[in-house]
PyMOL Python script that loads the backbone (N, CA, C, O; Angstrom):
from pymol import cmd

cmd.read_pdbstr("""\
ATOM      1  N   UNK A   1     -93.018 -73.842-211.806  1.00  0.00           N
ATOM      2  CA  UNK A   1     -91.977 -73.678-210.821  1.00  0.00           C
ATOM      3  C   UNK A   1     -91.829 -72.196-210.494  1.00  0.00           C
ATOM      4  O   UNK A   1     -91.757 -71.319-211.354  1.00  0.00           O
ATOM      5  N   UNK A   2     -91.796 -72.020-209.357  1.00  0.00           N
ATOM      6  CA  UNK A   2     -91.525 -70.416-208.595  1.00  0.00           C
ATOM      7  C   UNK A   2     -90.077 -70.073-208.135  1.00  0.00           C
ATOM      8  O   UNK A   2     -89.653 -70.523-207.071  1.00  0.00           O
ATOM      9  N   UNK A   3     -89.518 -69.486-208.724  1.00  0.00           N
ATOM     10  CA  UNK A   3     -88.323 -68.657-207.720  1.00  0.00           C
ATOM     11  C   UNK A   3     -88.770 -67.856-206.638  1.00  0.00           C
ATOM     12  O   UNK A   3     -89.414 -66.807-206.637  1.00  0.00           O
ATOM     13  N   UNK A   4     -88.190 -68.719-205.483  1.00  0.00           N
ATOM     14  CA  UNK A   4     -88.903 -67.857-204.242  1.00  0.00           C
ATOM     15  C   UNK A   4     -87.499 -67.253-203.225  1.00  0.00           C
ATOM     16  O   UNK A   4     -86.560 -68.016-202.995  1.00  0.00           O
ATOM     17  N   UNK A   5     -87.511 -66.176-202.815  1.00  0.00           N
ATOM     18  CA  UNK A   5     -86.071 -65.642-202.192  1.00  0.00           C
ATOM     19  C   UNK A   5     -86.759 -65.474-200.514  1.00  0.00           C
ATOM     20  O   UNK A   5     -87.887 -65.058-200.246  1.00  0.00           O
ATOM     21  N   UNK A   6     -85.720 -65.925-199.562  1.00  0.00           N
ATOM     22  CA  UNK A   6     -85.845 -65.950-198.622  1.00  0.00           C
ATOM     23  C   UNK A   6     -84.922 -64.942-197.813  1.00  0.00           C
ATOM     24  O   UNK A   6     -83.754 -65.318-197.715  1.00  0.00           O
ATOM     25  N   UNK A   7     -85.314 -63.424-197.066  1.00  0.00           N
ATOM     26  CA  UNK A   7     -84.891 -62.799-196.508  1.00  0.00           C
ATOM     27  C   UNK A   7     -84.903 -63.009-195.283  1.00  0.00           C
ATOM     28  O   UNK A   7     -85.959 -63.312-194.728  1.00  0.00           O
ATOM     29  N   UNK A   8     -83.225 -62.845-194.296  1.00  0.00           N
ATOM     30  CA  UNK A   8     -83.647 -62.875-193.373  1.00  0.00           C
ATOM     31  C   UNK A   8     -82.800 -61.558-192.474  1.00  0.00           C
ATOM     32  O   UNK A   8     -81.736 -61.155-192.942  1.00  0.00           O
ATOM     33  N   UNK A   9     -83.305 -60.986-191.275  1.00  0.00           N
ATOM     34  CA  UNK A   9     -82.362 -59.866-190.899  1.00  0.00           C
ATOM     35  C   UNK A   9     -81.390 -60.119-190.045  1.00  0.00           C
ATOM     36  O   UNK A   9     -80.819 -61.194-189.862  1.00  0.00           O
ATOM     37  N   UNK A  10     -81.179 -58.901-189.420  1.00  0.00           N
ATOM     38  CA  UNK A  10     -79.870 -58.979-188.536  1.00  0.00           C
ATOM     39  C   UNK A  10     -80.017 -60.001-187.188  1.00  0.00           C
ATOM     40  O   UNK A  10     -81.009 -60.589-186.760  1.00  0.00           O
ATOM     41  N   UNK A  11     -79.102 -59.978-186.869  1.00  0.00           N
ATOM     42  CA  UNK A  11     -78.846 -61.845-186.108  1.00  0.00           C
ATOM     43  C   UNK A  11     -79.067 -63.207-185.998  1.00  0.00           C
ATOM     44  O   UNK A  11     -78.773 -64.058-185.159  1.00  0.00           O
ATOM     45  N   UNK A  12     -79.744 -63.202-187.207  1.00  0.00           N
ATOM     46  CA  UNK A  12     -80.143 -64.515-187.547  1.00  0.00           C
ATOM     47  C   UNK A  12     -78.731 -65.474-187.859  1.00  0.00           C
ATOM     48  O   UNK A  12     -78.778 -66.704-187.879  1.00  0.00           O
ATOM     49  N   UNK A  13     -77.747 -64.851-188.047  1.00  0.00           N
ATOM     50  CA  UNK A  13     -76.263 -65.433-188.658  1.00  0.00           C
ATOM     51  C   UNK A  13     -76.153 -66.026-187.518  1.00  0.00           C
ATOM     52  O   UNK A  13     -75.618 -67.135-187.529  1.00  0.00           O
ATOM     53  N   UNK A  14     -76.611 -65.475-186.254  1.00  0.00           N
ATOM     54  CA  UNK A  14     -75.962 -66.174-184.771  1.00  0.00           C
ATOM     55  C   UNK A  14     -76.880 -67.379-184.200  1.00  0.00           C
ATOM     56  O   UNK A  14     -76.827 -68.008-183.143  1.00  0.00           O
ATOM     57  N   UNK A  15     -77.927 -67.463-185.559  1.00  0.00           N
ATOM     58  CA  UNK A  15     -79.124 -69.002-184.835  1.00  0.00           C
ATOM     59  C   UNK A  15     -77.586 -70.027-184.714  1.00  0.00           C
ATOM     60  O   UNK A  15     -76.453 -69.929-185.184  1.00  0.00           O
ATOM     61  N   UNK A  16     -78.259 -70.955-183.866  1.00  0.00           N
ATOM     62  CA  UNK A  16     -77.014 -72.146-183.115  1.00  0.00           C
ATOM     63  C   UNK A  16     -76.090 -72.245-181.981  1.00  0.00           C
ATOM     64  O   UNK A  16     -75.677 -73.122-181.222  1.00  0.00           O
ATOM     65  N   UNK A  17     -75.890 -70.616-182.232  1.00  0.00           N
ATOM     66  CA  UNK A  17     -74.551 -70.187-180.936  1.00  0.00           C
ATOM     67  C   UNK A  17     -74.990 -69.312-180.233  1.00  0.00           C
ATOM     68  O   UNK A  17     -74.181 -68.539-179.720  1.00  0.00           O
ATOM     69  N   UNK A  18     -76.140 -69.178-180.028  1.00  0.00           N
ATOM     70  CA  UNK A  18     -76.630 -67.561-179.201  1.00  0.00           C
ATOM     71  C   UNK A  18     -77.820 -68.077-178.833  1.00  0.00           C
ATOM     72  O   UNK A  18     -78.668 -68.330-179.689  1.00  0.00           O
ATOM     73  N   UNK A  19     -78.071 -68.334-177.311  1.00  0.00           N
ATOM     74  CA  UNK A  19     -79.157 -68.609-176.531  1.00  0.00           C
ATOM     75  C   UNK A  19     -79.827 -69.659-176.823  1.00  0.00           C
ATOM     76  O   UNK A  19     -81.046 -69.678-176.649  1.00  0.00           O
ATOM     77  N   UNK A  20     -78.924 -71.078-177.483  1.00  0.00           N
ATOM     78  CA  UNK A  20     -79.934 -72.081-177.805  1.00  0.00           C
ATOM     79  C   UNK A  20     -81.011 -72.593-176.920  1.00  0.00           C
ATOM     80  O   UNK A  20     -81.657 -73.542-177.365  1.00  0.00           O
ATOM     81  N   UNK A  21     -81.301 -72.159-175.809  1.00  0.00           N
ATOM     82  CA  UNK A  21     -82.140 -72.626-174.725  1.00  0.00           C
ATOM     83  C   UNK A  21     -83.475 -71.963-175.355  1.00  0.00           C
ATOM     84  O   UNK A  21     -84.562 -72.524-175.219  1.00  0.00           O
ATOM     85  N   UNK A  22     -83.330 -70.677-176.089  1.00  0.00           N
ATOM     86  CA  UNK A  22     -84.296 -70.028-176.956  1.00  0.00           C
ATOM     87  C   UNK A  22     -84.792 -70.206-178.299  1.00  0.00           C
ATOM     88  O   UNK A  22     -85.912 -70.397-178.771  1.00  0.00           O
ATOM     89  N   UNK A  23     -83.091 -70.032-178.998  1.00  0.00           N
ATOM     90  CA  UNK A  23     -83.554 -70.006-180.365  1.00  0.00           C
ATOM     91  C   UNK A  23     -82.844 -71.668-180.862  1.00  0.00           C
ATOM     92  O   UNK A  23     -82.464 -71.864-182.017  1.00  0.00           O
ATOM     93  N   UNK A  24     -82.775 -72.634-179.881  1.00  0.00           N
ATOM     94  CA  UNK A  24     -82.284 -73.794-180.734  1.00  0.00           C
ATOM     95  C   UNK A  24     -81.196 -73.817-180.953  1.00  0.00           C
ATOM     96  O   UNK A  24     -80.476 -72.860-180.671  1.00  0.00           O
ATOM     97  N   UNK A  25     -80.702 -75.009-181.572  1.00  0.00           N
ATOM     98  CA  UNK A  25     -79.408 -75.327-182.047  1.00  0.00           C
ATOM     99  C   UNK A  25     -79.038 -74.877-183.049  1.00  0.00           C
ATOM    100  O   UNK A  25     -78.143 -74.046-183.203  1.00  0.00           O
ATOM    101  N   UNK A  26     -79.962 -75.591-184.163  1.00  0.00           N
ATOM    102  CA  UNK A  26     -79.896 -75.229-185.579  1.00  0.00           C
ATOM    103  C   UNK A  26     -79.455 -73.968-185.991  1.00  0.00           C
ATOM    104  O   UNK A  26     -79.949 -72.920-185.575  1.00  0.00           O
ATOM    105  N   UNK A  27     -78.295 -74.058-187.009  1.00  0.00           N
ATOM    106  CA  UNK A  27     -78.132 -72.359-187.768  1.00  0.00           C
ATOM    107  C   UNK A  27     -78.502 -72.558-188.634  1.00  0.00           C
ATOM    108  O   UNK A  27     -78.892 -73.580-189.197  1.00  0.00           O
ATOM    109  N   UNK A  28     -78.383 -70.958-189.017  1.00  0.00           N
ATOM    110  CA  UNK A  28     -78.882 -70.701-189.999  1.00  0.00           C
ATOM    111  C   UNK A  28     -78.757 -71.576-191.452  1.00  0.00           C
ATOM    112  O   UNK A  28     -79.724 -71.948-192.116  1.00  0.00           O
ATOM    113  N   UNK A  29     -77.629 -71.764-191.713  1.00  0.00           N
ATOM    114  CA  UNK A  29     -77.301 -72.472-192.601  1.00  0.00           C
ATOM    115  C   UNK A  29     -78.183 -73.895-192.810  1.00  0.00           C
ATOM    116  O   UNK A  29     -78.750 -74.235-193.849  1.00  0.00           O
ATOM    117  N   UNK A  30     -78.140 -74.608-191.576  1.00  0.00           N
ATOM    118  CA  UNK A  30     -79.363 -75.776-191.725  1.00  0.00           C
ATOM    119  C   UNK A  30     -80.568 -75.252-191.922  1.00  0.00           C
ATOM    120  O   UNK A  30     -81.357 -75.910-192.599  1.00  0.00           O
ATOM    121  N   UNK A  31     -80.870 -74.313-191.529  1.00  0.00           N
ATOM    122  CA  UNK A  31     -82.030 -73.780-191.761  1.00  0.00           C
ATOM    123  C   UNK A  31     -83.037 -73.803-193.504  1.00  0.00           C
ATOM    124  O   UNK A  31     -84.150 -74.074-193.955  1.00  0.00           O
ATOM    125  N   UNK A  32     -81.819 -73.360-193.885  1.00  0.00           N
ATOM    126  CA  UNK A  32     -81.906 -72.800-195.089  1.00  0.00           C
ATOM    127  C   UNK A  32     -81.719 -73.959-196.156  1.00  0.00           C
ATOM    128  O   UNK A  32     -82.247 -73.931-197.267  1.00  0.00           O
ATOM    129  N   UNK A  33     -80.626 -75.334-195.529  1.00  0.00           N
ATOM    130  CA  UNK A  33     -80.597 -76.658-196.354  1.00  0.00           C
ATOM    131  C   UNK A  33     -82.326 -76.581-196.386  1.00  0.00           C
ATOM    132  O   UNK A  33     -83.165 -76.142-197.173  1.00  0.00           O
ATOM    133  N   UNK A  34     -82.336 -77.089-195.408  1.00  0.00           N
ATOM    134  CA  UNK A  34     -83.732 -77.276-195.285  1.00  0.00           C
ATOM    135  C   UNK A  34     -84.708 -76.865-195.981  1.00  0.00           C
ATOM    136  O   UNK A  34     -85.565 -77.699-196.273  1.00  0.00           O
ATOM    137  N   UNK A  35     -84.832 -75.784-196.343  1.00  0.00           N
ATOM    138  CA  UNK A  35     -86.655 -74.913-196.917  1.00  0.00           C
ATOM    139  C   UNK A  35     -85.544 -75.016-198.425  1.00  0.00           C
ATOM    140  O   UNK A  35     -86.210 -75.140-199.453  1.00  0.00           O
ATOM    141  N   UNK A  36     -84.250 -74.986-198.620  1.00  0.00           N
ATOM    142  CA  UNK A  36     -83.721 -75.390-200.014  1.00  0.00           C
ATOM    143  C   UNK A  36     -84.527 -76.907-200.621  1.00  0.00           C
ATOM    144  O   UNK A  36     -85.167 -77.139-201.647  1.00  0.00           O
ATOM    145  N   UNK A  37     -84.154 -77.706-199.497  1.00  0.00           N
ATOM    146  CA  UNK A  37     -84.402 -79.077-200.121  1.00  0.00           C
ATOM    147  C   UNK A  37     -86.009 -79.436-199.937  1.00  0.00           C
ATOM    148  O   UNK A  37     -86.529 -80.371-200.546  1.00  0.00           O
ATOM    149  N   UNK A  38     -86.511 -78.837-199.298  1.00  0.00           N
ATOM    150  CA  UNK A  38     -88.934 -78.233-199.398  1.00  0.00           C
ATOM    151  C   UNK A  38     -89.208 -77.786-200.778  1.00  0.00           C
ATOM    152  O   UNK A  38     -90.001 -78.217-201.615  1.00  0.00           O
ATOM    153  N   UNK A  39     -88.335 -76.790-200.811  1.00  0.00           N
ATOM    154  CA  UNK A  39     -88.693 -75.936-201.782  1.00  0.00           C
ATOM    155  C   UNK A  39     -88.213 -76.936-203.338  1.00  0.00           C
ATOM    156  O   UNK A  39     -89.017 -77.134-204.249  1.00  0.00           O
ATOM    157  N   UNK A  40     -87.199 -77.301-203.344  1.00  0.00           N
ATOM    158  CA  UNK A  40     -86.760 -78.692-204.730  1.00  0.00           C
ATOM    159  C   UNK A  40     -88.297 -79.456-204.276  1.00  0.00           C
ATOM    160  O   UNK A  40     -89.384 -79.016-204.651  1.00  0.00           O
ATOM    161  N   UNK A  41     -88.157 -80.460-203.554  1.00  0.00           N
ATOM    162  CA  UNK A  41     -89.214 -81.300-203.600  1.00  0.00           C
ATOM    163  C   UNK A  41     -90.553 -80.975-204.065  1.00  0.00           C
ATOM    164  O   UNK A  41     -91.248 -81.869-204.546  1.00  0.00           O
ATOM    165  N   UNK A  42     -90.969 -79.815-203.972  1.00  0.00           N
ATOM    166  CA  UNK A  42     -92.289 -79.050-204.199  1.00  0.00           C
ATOM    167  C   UNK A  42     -91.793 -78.623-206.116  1.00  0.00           C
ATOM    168  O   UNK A  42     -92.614 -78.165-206.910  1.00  0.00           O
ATOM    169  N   UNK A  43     -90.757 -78.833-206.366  1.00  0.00           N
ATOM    170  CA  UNK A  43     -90.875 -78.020-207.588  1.00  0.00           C
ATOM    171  C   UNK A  43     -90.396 -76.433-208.140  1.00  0.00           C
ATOM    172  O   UNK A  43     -90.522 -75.789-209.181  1.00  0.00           O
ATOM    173  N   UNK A  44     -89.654 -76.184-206.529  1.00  0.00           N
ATOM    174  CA  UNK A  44     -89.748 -74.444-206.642  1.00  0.00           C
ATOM    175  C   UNK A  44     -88.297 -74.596-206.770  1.00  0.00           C
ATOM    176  O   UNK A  44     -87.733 -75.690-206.777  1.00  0.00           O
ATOM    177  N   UNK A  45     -87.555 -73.161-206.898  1.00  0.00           N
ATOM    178  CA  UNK A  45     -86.223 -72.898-206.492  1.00  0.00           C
ATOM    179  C   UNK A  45     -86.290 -71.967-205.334  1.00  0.00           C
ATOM    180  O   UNK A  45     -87.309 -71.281-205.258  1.00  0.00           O
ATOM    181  N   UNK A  46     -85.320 -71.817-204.362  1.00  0.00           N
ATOM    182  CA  UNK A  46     -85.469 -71.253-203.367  1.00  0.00           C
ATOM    183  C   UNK A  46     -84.103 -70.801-203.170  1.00  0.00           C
ATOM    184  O   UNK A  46     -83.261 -71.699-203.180  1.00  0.00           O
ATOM    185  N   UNK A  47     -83.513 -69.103-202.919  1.00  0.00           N
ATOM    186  CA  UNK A  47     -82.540 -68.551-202.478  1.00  0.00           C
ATOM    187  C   UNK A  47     -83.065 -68.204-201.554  1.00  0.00           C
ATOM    188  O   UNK A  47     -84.267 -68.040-201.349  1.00  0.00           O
ATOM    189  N   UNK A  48     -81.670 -67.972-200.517  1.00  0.00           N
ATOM    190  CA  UNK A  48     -82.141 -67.145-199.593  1.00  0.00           C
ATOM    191  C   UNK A  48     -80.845 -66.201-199.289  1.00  0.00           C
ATOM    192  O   UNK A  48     -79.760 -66.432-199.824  1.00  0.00           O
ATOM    193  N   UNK A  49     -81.042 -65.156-198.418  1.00  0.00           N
ATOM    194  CA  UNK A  49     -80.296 -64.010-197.996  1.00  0.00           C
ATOM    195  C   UNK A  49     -80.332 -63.556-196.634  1.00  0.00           C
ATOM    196  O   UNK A  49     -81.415 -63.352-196.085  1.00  0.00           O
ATOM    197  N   UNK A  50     -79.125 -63.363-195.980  1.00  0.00           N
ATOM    198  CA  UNK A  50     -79.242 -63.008-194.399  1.00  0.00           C
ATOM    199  C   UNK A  50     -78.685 -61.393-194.778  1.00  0.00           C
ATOM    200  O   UNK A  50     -77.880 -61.156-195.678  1.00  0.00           O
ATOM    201  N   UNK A  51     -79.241 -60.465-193.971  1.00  0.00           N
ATOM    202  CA  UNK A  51     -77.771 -58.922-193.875  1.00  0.00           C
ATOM    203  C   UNK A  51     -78.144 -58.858-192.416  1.00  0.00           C
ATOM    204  O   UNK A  51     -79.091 -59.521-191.996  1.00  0.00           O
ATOM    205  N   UNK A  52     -77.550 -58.211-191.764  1.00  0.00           N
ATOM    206  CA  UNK A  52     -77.210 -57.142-190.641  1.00  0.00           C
ATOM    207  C   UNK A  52     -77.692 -55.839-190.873  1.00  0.00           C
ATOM    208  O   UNK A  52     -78.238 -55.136-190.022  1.00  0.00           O
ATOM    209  N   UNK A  53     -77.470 -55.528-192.078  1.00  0.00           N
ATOM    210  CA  UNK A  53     -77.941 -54.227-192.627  1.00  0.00           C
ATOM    211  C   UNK A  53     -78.873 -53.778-193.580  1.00  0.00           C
ATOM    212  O   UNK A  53     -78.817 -54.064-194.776  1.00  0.00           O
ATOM    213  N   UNK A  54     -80.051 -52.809-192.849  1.00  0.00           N
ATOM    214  CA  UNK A  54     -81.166 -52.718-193.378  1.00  0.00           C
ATOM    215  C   UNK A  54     -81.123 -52.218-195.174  1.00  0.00           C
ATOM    216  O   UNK A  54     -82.028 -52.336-196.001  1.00  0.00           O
ATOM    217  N   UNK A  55     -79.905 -51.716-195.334  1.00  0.00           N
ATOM    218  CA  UNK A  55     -79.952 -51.024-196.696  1.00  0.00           C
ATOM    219  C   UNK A  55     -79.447 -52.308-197.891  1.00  0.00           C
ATOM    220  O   UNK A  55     -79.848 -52.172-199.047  1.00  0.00           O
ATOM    221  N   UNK A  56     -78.743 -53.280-197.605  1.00  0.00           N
ATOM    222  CA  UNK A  56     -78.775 -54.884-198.192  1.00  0.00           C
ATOM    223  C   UNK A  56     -79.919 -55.684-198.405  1.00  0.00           C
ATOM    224  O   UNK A  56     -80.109 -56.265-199.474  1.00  0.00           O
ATOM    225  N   UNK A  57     -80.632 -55.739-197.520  1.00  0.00           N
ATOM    226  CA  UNK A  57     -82.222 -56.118-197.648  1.00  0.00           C
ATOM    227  C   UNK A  57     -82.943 -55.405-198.617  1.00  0.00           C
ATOM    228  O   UNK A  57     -83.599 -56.080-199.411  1.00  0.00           O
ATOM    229  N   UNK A  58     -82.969 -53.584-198.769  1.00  0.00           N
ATOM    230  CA  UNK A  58     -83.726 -53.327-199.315  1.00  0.00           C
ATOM    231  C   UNK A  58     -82.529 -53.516-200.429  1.00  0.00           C
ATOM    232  O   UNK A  58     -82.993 -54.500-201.005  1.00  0.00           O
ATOM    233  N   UNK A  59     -81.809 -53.349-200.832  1.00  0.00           N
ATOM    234  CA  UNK A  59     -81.290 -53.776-202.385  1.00  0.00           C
ATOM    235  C   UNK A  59     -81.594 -54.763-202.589  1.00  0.00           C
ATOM    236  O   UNK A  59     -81.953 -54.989-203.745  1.00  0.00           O
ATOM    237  N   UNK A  60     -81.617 -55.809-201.660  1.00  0.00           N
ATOM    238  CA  UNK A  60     -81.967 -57.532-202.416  1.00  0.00           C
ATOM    239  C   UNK A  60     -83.910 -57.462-203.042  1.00  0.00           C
ATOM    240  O   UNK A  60     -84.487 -58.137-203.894  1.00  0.00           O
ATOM    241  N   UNK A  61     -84.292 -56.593-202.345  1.00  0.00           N
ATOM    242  CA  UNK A  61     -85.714 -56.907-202.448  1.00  0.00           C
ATOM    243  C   UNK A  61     -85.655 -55.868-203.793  1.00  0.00           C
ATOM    244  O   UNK A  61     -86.160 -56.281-204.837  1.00  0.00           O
ATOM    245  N   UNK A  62     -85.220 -54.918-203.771  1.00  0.00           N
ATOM    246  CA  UNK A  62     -85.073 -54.178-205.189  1.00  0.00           C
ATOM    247  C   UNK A  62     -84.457 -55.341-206.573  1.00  0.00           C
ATOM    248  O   UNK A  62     -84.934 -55.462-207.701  1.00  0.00           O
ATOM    249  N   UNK A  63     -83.687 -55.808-206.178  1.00  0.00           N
ATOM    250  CA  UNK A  63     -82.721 -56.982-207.002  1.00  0.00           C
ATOM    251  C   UNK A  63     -83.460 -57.607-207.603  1.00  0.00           C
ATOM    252  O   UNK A  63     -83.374 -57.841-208.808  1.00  0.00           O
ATOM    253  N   UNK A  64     -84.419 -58.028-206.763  1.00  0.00           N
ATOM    254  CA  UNK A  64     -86.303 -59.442-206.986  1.00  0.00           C
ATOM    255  C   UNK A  64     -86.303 -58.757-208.206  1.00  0.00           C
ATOM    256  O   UNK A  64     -85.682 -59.054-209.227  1.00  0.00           O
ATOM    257  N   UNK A  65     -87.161 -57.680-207.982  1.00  0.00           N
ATOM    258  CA  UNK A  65     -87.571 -57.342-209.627  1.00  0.00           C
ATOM    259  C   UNK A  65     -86.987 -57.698-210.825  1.00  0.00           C
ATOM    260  O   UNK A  65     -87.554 -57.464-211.893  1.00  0.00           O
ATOM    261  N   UNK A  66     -86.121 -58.133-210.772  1.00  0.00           N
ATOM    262  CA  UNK A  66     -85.212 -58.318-211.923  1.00  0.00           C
ATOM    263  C   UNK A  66     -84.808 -59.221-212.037  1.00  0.00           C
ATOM    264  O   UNK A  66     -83.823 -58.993-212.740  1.00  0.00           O
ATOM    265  N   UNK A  67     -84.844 -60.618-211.767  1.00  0.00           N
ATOM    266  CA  UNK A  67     -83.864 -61.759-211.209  1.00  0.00           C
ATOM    267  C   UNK A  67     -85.284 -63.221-211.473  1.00  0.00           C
ATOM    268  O   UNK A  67     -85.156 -64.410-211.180  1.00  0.00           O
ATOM    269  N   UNK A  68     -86.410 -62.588-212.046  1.00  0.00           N
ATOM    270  CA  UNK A  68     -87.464 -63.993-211.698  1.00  0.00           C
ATOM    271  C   UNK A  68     -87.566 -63.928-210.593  1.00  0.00           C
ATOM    272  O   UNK A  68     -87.133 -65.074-210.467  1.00  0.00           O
ATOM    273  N   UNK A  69     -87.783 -63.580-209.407  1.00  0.00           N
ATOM    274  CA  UNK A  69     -88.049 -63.843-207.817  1.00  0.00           C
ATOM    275  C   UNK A  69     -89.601 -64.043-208.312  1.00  0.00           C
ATOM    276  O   UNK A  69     -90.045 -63.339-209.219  1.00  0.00           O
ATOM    277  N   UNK A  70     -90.442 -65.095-207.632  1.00  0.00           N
ATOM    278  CA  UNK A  70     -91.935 -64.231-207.480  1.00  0.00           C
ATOM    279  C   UNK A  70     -92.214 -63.986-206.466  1.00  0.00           C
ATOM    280  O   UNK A  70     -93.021 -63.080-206.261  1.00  0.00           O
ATOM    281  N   UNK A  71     -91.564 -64.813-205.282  1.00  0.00           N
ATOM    282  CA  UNK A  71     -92.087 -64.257-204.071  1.00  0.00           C
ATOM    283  C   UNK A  71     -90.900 -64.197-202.909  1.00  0.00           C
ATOM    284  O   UNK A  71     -89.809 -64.766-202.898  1.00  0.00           O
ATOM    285  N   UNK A  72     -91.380 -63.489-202.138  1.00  0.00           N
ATOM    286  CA  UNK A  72     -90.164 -62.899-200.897  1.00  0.00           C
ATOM    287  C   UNK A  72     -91.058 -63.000-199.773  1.00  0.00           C
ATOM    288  O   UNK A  72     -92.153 -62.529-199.467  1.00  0.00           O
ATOM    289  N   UNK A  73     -89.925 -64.040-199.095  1.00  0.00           N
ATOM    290  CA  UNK A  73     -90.766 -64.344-197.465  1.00  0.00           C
ATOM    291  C   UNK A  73     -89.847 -63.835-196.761  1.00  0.00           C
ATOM    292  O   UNK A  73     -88.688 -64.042-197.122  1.00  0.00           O
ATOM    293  N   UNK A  74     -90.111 -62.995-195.514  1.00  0.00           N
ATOM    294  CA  UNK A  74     -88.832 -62.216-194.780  1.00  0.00           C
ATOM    295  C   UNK A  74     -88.827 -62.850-193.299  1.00  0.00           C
ATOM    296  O   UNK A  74     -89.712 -63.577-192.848  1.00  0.00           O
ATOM    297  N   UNK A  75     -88.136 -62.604-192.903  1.00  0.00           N
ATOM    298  CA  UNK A  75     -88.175 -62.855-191.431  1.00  0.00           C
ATOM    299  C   UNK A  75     -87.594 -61.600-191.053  1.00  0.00           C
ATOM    300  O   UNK A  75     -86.417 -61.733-191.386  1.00  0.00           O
ATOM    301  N   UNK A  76     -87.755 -60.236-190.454  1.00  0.00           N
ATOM    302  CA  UNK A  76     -87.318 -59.494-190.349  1.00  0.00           C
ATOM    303  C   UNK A  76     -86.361 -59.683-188.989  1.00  0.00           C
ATOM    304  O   UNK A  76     -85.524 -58.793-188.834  1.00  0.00           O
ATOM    305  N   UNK A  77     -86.386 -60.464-188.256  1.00  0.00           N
ATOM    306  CA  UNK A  77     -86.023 -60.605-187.099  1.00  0.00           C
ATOM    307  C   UNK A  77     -85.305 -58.953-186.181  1.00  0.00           C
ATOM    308  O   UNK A  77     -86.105 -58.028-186.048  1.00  0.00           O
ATOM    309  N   UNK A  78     -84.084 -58.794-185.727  1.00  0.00           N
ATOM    310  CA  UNK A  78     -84.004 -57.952-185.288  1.00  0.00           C
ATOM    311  C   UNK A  78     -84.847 -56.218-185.565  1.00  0.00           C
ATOM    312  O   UNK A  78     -85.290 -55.403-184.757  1.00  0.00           O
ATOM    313  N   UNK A  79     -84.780 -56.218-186.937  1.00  0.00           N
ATOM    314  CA  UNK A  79     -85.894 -55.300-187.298  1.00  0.00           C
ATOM    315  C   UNK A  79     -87.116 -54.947-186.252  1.00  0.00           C
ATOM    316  O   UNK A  79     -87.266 -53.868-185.679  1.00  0.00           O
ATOM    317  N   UNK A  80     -87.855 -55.973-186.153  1.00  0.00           N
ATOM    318  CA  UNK A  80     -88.711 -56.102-185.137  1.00  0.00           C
ATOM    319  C   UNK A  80     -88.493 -55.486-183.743  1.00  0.00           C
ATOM    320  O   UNK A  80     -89.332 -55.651-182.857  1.00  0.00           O
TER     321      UNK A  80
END
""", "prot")
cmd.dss("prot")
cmd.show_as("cartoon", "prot")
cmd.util.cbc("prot")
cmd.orient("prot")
């Protein structure tokens, strides 16, 4: 079993209510049921993390080291 942490960046909090003609209905929060309840079925554990702010991200990814994470999938979104 893998502890896997899921980063995601700034505006992703607004998936559902902001341009669903683009980004869909779904928020974030379903989002995240979701690759929660992939990630059980497969065997893994799966957190995940949204910030706004780039210096929260890099503490969470500093945090990994220490916590069992093995892997970190990001979505950097606004970053980009």
């Amino acid at each position: 079993m893998a502890n896997i942490l899921v980063l995601n960046g700034p505006n992703l909090n607004l998936l559902g209510s902001r341009e669903q003609e683009i980004y869909g209905r779904a928020t974030l929060a379903e989002i995240e049921a979701d690759l929660v309840a992939r990630a059980a079925a497969a065997g893994h554990r799966l957190a995940c993390f949204q910030s706004n702010a780039e210096h929260a991200l890099v503490e969470r990814v500093q945090a990994a080291r220490a916590d069992g994470t093995a892997f970190i999938l990001i979505n950097p979104a606004a970053f980009t």
